[in-house]
N, CA, C and O of each residue as an XYZ file, in Angstrom:
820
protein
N      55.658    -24.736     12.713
C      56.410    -23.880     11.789
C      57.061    -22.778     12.616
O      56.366    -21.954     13.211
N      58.227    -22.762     12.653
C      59.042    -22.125     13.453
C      60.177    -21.190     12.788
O      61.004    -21.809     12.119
N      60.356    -19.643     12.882
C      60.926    -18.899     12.342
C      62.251    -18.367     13.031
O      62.290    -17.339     13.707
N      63.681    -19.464     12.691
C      64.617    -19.186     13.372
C      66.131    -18.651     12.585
O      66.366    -18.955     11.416
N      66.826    -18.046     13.196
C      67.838    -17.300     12.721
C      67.075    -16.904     11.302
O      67.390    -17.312     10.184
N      66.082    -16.079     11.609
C      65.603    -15.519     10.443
C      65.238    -16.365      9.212
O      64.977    -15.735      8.187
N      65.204    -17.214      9.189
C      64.699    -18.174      8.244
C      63.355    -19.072      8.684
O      63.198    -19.312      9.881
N      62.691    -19.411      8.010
C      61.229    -19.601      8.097
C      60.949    -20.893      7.112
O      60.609    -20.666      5.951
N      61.094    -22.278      7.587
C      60.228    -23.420      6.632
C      59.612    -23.248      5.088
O      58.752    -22.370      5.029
N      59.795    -23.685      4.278
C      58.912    -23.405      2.628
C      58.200    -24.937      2.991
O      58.803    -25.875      3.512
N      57.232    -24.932      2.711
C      56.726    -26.330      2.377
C      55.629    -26.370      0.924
O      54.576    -25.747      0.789
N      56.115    -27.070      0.201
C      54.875    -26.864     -0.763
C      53.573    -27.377     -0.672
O      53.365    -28.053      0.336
N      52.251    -27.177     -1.788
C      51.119    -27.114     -1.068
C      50.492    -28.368     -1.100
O      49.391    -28.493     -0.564
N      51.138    -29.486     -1.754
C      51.084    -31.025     -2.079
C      51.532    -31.628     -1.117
O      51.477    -32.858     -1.134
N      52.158    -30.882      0.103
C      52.861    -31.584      1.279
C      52.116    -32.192      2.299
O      51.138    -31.454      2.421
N      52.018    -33.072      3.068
C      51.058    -32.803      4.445
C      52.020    -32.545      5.672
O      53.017    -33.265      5.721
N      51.887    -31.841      6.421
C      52.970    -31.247      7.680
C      51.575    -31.770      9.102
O      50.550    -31.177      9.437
N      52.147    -33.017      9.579
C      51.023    -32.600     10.808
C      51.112    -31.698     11.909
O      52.184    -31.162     12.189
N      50.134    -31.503     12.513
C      50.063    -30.216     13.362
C      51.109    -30.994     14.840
O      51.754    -30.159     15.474
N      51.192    -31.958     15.148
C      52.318    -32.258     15.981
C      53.908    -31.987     15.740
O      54.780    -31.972     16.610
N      54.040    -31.809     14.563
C      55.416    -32.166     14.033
C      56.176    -30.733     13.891
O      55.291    -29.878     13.918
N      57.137    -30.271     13.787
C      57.718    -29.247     14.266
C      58.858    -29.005     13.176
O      59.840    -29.746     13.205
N      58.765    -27.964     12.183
C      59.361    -27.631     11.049
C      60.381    -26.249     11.485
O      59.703    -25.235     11.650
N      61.902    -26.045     11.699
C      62.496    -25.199     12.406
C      63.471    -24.240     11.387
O      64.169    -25.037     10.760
N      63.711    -23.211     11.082
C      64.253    -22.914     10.533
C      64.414    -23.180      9.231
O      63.440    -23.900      9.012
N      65.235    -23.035      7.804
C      65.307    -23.021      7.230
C      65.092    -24.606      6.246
O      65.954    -25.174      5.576
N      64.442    -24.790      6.344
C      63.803    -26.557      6.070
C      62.757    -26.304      4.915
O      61.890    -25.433      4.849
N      63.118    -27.428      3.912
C      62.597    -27.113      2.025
C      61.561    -28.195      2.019
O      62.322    -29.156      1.911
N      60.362    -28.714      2.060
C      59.767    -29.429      2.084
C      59.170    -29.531      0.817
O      58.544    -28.591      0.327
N      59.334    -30.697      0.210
C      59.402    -30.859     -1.787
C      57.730    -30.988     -1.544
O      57.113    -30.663     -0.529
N      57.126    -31.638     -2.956
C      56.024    -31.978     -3.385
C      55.976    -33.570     -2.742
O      56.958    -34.304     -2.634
N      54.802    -33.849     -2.411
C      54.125    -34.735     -1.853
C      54.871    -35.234     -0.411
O      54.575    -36.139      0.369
N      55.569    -34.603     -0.409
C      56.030    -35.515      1.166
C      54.612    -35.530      2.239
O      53.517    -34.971      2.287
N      55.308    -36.430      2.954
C      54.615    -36.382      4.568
C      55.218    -36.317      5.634
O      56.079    -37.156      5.901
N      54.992    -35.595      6.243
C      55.718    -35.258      7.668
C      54.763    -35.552      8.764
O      53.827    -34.821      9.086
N      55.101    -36.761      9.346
C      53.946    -37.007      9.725
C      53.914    -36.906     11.956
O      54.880    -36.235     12.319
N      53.226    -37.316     12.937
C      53.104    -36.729     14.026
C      54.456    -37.104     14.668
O      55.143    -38.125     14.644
N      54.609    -35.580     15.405
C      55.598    -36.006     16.483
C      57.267    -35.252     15.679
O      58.295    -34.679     16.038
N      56.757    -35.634     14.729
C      58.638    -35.338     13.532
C      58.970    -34.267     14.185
O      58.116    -33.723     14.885
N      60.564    -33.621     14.077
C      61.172    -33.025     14.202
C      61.680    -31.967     12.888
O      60.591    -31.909     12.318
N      62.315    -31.371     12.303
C      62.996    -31.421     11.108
C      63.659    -29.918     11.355
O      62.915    -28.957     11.158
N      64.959    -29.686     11.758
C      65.532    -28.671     12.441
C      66.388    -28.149     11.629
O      67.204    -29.066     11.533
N      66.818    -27.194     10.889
C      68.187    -26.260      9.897
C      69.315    -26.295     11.036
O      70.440    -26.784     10.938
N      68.640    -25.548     12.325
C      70.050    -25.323     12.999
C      70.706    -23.901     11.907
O      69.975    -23.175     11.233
N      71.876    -23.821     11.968
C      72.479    -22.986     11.388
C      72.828    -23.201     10.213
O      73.702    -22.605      9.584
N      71.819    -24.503      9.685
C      72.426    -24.294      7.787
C      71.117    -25.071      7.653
O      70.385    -24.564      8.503
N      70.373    -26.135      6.963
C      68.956    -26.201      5.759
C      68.817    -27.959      6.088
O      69.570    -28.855      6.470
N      67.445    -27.821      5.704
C      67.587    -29.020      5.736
C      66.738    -29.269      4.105
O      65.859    -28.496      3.723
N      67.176    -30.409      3.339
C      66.126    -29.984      1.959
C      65.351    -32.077      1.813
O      65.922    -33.163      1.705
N      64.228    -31.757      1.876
C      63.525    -32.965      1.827
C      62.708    -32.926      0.026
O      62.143    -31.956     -0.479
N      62.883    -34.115     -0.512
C      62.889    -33.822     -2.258
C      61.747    -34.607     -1.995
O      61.446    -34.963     -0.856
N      60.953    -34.953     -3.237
C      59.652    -35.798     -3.578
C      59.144    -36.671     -3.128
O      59.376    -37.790     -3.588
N      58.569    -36.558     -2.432
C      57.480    -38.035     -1.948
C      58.518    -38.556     -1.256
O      58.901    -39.638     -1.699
N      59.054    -38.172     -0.388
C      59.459    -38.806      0.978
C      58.814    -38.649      2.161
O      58.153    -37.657      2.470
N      59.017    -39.722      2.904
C      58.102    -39.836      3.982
C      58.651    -39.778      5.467
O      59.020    -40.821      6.007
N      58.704    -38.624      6.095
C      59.380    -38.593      7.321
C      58.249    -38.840      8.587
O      57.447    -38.033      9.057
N      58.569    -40.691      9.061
C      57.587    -40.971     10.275
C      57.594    -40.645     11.297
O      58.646    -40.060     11.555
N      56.725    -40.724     12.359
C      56.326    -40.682     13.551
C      57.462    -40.099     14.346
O      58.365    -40.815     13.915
N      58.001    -39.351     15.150
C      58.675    -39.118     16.193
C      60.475    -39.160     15.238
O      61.422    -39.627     15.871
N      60.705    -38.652     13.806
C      61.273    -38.652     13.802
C      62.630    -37.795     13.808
O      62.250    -36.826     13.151
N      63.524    -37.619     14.024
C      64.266    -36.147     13.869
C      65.070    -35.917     13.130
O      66.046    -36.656     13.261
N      65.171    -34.917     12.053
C      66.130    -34.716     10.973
C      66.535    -33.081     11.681
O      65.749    -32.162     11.909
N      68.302    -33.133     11.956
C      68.552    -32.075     12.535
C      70.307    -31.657     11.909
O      71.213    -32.405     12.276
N      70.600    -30.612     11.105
C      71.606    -29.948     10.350
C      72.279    -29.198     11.684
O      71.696    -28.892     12.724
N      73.657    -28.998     11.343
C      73.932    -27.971     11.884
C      75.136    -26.886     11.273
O      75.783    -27.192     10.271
N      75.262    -26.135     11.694
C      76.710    -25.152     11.038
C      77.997    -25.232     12.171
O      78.891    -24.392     12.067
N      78.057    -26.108     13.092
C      79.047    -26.268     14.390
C      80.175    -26.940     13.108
O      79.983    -27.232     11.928
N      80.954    -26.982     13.677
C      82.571    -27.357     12.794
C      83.081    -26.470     11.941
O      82.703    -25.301     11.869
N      84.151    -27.092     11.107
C      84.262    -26.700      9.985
C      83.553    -26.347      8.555
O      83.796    -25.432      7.768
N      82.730    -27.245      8.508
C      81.759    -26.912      7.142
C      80.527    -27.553      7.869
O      80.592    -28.594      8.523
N      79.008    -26.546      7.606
C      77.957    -26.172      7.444
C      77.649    -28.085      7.167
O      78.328    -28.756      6.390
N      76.352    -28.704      8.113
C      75.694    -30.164      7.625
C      74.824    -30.474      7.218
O      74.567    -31.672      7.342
N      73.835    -29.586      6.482
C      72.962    -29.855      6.257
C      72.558    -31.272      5.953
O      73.393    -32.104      5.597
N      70.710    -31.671      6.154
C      70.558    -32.769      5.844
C      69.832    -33.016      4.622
O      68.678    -32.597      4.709
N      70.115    -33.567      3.476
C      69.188    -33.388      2.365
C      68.872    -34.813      1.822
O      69.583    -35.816      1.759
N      67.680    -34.605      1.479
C      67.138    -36.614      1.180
C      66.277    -36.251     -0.197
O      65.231    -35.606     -0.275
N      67.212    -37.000     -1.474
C      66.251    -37.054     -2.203
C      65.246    -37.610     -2.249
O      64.736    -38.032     -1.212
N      64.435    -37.843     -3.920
C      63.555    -38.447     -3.799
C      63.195    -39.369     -3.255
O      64.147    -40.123     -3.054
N      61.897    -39.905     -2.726
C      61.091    -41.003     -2.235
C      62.399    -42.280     -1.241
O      62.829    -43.434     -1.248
N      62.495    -40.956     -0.524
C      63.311    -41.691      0.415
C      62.353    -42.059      2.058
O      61.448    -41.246      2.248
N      62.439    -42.717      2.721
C      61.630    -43.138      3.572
C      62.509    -43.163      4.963
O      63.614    -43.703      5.014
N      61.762    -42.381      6.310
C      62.484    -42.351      7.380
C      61.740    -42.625      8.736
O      61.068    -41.925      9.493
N      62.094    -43.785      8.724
C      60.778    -44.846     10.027
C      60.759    -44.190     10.945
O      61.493    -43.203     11.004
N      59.697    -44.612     12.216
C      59.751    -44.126     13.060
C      60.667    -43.892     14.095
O      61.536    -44.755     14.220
N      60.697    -42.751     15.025
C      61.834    -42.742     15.299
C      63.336    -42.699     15.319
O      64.094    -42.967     16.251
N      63.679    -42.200     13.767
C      65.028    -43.001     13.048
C      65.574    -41.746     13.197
O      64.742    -40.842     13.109
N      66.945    -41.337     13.437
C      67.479    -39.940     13.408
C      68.471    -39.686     12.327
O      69.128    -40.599     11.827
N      68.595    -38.181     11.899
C      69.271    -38.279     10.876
C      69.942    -36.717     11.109
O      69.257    -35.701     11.220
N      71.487    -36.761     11.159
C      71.894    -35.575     11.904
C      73.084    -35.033     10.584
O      74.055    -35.790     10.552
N      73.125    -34.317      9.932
C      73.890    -33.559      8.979
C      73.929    -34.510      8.037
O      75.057    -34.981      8.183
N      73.354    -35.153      7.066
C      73.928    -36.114      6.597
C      73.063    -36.304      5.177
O      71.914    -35.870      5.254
N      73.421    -36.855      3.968
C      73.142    -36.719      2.768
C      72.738    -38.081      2.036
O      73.544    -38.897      1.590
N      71.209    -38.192      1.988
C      70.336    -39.742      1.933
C      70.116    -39.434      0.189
O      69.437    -38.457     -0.127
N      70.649    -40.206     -0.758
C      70.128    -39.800     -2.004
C      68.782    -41.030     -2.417
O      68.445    -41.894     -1.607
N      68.329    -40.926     -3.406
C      66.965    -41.178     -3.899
C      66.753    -42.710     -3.432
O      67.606    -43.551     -3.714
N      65.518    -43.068     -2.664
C      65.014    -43.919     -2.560
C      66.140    -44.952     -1.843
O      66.714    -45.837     -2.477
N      66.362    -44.674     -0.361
C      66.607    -45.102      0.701
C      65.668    -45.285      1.828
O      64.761    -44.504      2.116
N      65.966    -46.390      2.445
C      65.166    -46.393      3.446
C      65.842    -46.758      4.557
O      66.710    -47.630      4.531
N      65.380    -45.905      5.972
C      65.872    -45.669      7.177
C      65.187    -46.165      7.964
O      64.252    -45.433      8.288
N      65.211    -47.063      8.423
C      63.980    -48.214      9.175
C      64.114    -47.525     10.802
O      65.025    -46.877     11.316
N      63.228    -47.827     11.157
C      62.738    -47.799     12.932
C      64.364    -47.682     13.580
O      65.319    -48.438     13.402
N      64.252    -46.388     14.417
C      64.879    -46.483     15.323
C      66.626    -46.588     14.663
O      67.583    -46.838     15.395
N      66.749    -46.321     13.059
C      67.985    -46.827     12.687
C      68.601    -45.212     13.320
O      68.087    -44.515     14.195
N      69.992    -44.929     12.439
C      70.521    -43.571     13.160
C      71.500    -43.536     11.627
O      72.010    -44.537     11.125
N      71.589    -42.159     11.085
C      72.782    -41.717     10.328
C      73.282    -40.742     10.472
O      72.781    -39.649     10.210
N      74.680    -41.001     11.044
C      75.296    -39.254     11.642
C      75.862    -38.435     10.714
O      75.932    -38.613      9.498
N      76.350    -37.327     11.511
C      77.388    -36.371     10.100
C      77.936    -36.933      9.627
O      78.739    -37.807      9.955
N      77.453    -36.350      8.292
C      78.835    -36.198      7.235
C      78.848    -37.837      6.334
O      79.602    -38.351      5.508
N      77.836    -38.167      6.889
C      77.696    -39.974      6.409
C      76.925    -39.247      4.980
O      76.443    -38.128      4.809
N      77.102    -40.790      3.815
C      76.278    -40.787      3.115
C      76.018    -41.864      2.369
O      76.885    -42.635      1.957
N      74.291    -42.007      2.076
C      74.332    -42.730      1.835
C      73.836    -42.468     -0.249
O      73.602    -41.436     -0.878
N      73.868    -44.051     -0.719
C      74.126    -44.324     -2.071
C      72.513    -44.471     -2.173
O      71.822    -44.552     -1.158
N      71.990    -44.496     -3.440
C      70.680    -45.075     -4.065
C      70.274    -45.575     -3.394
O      71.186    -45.839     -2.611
N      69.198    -46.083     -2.969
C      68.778    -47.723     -2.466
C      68.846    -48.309     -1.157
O      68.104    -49.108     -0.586
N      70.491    -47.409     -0.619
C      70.707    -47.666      0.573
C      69.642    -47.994      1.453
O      68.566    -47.416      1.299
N      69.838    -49.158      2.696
C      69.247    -49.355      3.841
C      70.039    -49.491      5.165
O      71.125    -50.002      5.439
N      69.315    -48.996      5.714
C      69.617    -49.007      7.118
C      68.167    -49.267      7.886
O      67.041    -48.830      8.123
N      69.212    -50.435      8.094
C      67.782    -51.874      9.215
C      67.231    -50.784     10.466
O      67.608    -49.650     10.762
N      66.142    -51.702     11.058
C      66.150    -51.550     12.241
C      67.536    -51.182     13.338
O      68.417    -52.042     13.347
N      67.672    -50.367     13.934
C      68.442    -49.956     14.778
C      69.316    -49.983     14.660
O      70.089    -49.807     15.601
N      69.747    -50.236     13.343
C      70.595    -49.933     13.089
C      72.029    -48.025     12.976
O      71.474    -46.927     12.945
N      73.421    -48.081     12.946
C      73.294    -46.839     12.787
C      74.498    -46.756     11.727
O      75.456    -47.520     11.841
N      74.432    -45.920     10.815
C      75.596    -45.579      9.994
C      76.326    -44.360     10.707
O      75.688    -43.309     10.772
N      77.446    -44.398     11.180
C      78.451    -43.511     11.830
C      78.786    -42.434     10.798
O      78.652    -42.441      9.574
N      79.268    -41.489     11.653
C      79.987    -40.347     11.120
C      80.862    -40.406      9.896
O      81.826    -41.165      9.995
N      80.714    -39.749      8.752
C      81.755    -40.370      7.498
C      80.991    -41.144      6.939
O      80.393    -40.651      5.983
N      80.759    -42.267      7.191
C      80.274    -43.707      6.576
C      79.869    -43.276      4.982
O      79.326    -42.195      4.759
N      80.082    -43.908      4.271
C      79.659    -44.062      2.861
C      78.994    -45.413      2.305
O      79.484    -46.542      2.345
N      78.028    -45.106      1.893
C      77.415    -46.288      1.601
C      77.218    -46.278     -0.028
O      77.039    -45.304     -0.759
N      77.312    -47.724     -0.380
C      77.339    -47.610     -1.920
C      75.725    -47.305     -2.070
O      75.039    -46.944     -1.114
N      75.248    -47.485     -3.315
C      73.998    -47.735     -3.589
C      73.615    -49.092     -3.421
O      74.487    -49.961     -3.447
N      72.175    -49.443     -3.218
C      71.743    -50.681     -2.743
C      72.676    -51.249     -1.640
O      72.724    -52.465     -1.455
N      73.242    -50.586     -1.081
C      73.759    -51.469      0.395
C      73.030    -51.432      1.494
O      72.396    -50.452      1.884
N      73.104    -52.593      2.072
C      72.370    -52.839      3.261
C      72.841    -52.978      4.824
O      73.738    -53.720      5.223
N      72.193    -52.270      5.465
C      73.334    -51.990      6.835
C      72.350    -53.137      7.617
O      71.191    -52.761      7.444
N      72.370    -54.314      8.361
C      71.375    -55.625      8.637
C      71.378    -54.887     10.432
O      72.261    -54.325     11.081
N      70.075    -55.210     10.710
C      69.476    -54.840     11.938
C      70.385    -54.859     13.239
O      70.948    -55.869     13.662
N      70.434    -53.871     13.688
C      71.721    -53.703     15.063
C      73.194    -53.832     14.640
O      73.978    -54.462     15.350
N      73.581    -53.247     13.498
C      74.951    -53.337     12.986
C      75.085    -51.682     12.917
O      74.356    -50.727     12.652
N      76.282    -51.892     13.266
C      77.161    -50.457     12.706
C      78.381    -50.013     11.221
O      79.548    -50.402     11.168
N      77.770    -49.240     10.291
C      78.105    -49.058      8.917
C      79.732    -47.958      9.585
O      79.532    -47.137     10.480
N      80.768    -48.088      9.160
C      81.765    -46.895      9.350
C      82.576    -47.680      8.330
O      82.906    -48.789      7.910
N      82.705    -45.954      8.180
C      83.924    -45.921      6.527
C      83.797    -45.579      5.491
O      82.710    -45.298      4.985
N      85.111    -45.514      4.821
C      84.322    -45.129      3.330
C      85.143    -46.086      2.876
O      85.877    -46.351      3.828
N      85.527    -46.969      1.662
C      83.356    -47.457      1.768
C      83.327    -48.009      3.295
O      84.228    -48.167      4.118
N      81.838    -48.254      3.343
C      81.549    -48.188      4.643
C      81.978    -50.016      5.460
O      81.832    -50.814      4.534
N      82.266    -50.536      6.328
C      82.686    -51.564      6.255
C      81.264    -51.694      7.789
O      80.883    -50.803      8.547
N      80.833    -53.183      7.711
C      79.467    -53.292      8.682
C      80.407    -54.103      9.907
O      81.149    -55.075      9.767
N      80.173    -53.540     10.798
C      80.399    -54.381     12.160
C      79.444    -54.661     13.208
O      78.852    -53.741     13.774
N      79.260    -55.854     13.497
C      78.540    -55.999     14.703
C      78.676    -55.821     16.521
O      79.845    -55.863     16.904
N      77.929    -55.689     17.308
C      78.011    -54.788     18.182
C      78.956    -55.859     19.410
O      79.411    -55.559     20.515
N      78.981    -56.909     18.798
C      79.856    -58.277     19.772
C      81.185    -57.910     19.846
O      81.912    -58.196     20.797
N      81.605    -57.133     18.637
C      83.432    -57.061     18.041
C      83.313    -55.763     18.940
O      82.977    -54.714     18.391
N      83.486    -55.780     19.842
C      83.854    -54.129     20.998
C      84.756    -53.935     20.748
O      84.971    -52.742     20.958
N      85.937    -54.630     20.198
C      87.296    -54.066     20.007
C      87.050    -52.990     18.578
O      87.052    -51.786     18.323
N      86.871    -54.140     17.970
C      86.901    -53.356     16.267
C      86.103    -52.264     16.566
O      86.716    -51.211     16.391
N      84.809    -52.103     17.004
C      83.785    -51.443     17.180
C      84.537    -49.986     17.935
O      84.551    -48.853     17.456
N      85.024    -50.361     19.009
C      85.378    -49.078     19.417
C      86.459    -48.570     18.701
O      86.475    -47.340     18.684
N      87.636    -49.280     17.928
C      88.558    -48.711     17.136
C      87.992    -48.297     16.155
O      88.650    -47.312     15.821
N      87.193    -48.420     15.482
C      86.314    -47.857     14.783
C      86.084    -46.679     14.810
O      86.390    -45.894     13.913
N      85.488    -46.385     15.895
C      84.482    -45.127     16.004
C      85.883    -43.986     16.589
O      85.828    -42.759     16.501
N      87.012    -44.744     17.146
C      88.242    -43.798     17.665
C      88.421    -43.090     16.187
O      88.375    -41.863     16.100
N      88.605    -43.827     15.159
C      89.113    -43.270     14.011
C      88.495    -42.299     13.369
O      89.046    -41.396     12.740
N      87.068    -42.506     13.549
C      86.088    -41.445     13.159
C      86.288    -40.044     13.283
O      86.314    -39.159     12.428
N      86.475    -40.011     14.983
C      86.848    -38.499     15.360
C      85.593    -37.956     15.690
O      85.473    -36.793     15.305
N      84.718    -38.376     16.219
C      83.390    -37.883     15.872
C      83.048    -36.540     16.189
O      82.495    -35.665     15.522
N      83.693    -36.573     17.865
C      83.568    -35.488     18.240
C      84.168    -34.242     17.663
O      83.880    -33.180     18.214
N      84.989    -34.234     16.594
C      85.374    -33.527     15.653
C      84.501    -33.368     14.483
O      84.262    -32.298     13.923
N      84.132    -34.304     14.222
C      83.123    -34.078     12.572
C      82.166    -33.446     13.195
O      81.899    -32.382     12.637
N      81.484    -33.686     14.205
C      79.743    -33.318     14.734
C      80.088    -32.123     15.440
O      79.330    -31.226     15.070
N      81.159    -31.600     16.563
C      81.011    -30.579     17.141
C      82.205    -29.546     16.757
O      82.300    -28.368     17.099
N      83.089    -30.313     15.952
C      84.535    -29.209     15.527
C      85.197    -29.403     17.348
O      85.634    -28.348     17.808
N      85.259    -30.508     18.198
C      86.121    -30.400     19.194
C      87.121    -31.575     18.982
O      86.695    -32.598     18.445
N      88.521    -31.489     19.396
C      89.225    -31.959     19.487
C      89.759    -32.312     20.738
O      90.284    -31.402     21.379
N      89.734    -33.514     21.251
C      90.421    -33.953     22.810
C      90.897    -35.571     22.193
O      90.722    -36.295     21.213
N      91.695    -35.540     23.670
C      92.416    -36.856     23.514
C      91.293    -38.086     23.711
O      90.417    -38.056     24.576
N      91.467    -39.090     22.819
C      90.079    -40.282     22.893
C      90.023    -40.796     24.308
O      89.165    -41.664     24.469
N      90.821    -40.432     25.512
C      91.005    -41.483     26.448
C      90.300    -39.957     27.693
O      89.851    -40.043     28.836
N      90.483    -38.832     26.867
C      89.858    -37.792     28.033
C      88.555    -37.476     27.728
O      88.250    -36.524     27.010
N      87.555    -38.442     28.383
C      86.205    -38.570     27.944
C      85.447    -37.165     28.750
O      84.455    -36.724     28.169
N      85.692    -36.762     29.492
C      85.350    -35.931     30.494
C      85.413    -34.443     29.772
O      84.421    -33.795     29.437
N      86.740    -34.056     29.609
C      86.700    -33.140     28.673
C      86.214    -32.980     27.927
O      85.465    -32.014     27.781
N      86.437    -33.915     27.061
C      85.903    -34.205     25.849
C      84.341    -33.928     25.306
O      83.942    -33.240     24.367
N      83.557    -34.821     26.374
C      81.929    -34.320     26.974
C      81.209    -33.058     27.500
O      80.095    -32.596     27.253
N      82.523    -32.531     28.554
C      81.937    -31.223     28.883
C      82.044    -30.411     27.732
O      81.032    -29.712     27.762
N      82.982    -29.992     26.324
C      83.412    -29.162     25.244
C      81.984    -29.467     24.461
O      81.219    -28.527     24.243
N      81.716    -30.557     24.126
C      80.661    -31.025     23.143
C      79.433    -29.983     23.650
O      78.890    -29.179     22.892
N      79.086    -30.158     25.139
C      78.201    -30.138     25.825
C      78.047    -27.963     25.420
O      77.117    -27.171     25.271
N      79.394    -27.900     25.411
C      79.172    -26.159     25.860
C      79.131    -25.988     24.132
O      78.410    -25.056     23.776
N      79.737    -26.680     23.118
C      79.377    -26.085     21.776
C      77.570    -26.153     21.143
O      77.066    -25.542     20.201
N      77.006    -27.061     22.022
C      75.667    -27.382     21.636
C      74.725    -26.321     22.551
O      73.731    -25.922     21.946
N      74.913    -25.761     24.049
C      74.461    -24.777     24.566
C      74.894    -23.650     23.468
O      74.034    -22.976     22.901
N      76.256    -23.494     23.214
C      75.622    -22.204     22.142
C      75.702    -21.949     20.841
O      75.944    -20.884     20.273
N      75.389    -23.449     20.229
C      74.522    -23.515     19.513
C      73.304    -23.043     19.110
O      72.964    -22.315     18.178
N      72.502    -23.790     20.301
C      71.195    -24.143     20.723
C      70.578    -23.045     21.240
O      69.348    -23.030     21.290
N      71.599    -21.581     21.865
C      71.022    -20.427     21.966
C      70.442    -19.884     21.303
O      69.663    -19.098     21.842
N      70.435    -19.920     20.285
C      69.981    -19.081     19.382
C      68.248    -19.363     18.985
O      67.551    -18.823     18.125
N      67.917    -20.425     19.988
C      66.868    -20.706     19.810
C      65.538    -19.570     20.436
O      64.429    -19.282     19.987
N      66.380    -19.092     21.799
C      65.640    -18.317     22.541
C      64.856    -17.021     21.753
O      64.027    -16.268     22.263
N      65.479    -16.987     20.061
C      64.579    -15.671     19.738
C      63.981    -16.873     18.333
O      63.969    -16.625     17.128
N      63.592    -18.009     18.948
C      63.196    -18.365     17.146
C      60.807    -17.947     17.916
O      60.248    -18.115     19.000
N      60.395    -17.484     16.717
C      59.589    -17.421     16.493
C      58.186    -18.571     15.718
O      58.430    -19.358     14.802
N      57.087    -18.434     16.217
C      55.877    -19.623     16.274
C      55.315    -19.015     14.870
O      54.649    -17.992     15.030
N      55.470    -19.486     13.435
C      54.297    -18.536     12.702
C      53.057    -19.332     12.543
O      52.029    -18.702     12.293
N      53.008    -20.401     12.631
C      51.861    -21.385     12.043
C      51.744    -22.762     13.073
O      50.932    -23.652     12.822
């Protein structure tokens, strides 16, 4: 439990938080969840809100931020489920989804009811997912609606993700898609000071 940019974790008292797992800033932890060893669950500069009986596993990281244009928080309704390892970075999971092992959902994605996302799978930046859609193990979800590609189509795949802009949705930087260098070092210096602000976050629990 970690007290940063002045904001401090709520968890209610039906929750279990294990003592490995690391609750940062401004993060809403509903009735019955589990947060279980190793988790992450970070505000960053805007919230993260976890609703009823969801289950965030082993080593996993749910991390918001306020970098860009508009504030990302990550919010998962009810009895939504987030496997081990699975990351989930600004992005909006509504009731009873499940995020299997190792899957990934970036900014600004969202997903519908029901939604899944397989094994290792990742839903990209934007992506919209209907309800009950299924993203199938090692595929990539982009779009709205979200259209599934597999990781063989490198063409589509990388035109894909050009269109996204990512480095715009996730860090608010803009470079040319072909100046990777730039492009990397900008990302790199908006997340150092970002990430400064960590140096005064405080241990309460």
């Amino acid at each position: 439990m970690i007290r940063h940019r002045g904001a401090e974790p709520r968890v209610h008292p039906t929750a279990f938080v294990a003592h490995s797992a690391a609750l940062v800033g401004d993060v809403r932890i509903g009735p019955r969840v589990r947060v279980m060893y190793g988790a992450v669950v970070d505000a960053e500069g805007s919230h993260v809100e976890v609703s009823e009986a969801c289950i965030i596993s082993e080593n996993a990281v749910l991390r918001a931020t306020a970098v860009g244009a508009t504030a990302q928080p990550v919010v998962l309704g009810d009895h939504v489920f987030v496997g081990p390892h699975a990351t989930l970075l600004g992005c909006r999971i509504e009731r009873c989804c499940y995020v299997a092992t190792g899957a990934t959902v970036l900014h600004g994605a969202r997903l519908g009811a029901g939604a899944v996302v397989a094994v290792g799978a990742l839903a990209h930046a934007g992506a919209v997912l209907t309800s009950e859609m299924f993203v199938p193990p090692m595929t990539i979800a982009v779009g709205d609606p979200a259209e599934v590609l597999t990781p063989d189509r490198t063409d589509d795949v990388a035109e894909a993700i050009k269109s996204v802009n990512f480095a715009a949705v996730a860090f608010g930087v803009s470079h040319e898609w072909s100046d990777r260098i730039a492009r990397y070092e900008r990302v790199t210096e908006v997340r150092v000071e970002e990430y400064s602000a960590h140096i005064d976050d405080e241990l309460i629990a």
